[in-house]
N, C-alpha and C positions, 0 to 999 in steps of 0.2 A: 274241496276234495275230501272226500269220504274214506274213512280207513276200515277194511272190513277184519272180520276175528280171525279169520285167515293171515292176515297178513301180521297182526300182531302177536299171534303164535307164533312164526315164522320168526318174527322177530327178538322174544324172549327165544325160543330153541340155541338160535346164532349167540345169542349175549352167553348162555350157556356153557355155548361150546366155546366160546374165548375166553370164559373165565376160568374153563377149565385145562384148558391148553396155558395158560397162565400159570394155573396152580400146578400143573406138572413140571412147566419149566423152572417155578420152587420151587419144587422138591428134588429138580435136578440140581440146583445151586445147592440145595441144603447137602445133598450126597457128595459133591463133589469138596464142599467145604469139611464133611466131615471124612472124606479119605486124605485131604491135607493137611487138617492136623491130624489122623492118626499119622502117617508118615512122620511128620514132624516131628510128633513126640517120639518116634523109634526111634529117627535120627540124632534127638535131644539124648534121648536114656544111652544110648552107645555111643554118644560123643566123637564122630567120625564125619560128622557133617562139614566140617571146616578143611577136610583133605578131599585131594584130588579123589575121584573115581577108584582110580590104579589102585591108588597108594589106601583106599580103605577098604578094599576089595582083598587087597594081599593081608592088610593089619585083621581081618575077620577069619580067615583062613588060618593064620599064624596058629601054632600053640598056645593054650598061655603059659608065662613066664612061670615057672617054680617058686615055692616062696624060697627065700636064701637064708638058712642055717644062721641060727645069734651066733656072735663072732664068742670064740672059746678063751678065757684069759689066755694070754700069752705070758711065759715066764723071760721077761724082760728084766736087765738088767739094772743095776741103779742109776748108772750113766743115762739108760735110754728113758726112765722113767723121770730122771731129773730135765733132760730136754723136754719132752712131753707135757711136762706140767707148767715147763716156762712159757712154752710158747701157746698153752692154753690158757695160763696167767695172763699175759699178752692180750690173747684175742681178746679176754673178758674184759680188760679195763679199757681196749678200743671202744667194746659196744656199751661197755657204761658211761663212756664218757660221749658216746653216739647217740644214746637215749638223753641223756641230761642234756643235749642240745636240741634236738628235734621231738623228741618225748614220743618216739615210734615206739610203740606197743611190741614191732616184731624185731626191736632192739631187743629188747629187753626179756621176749620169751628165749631169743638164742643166746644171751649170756648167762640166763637160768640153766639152759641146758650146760655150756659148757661149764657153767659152774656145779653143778648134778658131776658131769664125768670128770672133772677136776676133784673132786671131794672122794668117790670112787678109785681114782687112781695114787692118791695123797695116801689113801689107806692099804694101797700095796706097799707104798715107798714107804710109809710109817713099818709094817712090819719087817721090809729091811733093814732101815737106815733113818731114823728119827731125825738127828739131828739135821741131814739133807735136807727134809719137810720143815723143819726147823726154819734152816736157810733161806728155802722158797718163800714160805711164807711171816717170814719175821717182816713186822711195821705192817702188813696188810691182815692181818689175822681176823679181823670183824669182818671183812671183807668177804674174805677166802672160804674160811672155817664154817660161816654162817649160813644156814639153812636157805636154799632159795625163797624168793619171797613170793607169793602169788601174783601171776599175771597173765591179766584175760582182755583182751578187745573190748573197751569201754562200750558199753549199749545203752542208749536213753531209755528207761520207761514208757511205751508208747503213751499212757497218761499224762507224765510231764512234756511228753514232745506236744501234744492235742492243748497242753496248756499255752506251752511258748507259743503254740499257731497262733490260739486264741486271745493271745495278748498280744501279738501282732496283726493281727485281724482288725480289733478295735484301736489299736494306735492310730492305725492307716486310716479308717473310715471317717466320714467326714462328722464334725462335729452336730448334734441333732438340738434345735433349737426349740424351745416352748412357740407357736403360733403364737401371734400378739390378733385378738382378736379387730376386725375391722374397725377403725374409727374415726370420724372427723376429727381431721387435727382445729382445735380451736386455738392452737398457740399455749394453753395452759398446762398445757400433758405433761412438763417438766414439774410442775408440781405435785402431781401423785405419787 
């Protein structure tokens, strides 16, 4: 059977045209990939993706919220100022004794804070009434008095974390032996 230059014209044209109906249906996958993550990422940046329809359609229409005015000291009494301090005394020595057990990180930043607005409000009550402040904090004073201490979410180095991989990488792997080169055993090999 003889194939003449017609027919294999004919036949490169056709491979052609399927290659290129191929490469279009590419470029429709590559289009379609790139309008779903752009969506995606709108949905990511406006964090509305996790709600109903309704209910993100009404949260985008909404106003946004006002920021709200820092709260003005209040001229509280010593009475109210004495409760206040107790019962932030209180919270703080829960969450220190919360952290010294689980050693949570977010123990420990919220008793800085109440310890920050406790030290703030100690210095209202001092310009009242000293010895009250006195009262509160007698036998805890290192405690009370003392500066927050820094505290931030432990982060590894990524260099030492690439280390401990690496030193667990090679624990695991299997030990690698010298070749013993080929030889007839003559029985004397123990003497070398």
């Amino acid at each position: 059977m003889s194939i003449t230059f017609a027919q294999v014209k004919a036949k490169l044209a056709d491979d052609e045209r399927k290659r290129q109906a191929r490469l279009e249906k590419r470029r429709g996958y590559d289009k379609a990939g790139r309008e779903r993550r752009a969506l995606a990422r709108a949905l990511a940046e406006g964090g509305l993706q996790d709600l109903p329809a309704l209910v993100a359609a009404a949260v985008e229409q909404a106003p946004a919220p006002a920021t709200p005015e820092p709260p003005k000291p209040v001229d509280a009494t010593v009475e109210e100022l004495i409760a206040r301090l107790v019962a932030i005394r209180e919270r703080i020595f829960r969450l220190r004794a919360s952290f010294a057990v689980t050693l949570s990180s977010d123990n420990a930043m919220e008793a800085n804070r109440y310890l920050a607005l406790f030290q703030t409000i100690a210095q209202q009550l001092e310009e009242m009434d000293a010895d009250a402040l006195a009262n509160i904090t007698r036998g805890f004073e290192s405690l009370l008095l003392s500066p927050p201490f820094s505290t931030q979410k432990a982060t590894i180095p990524i260099e030492t974390q690439r280390i401990a991989e690496l030193r667990w990488e090679v624990s695991h792997s299997p030990a690698q032996r010298e070749p013993t080169p080929p030889a007839i055993s003559d029985g004397l090999s123990w003497m070398l």
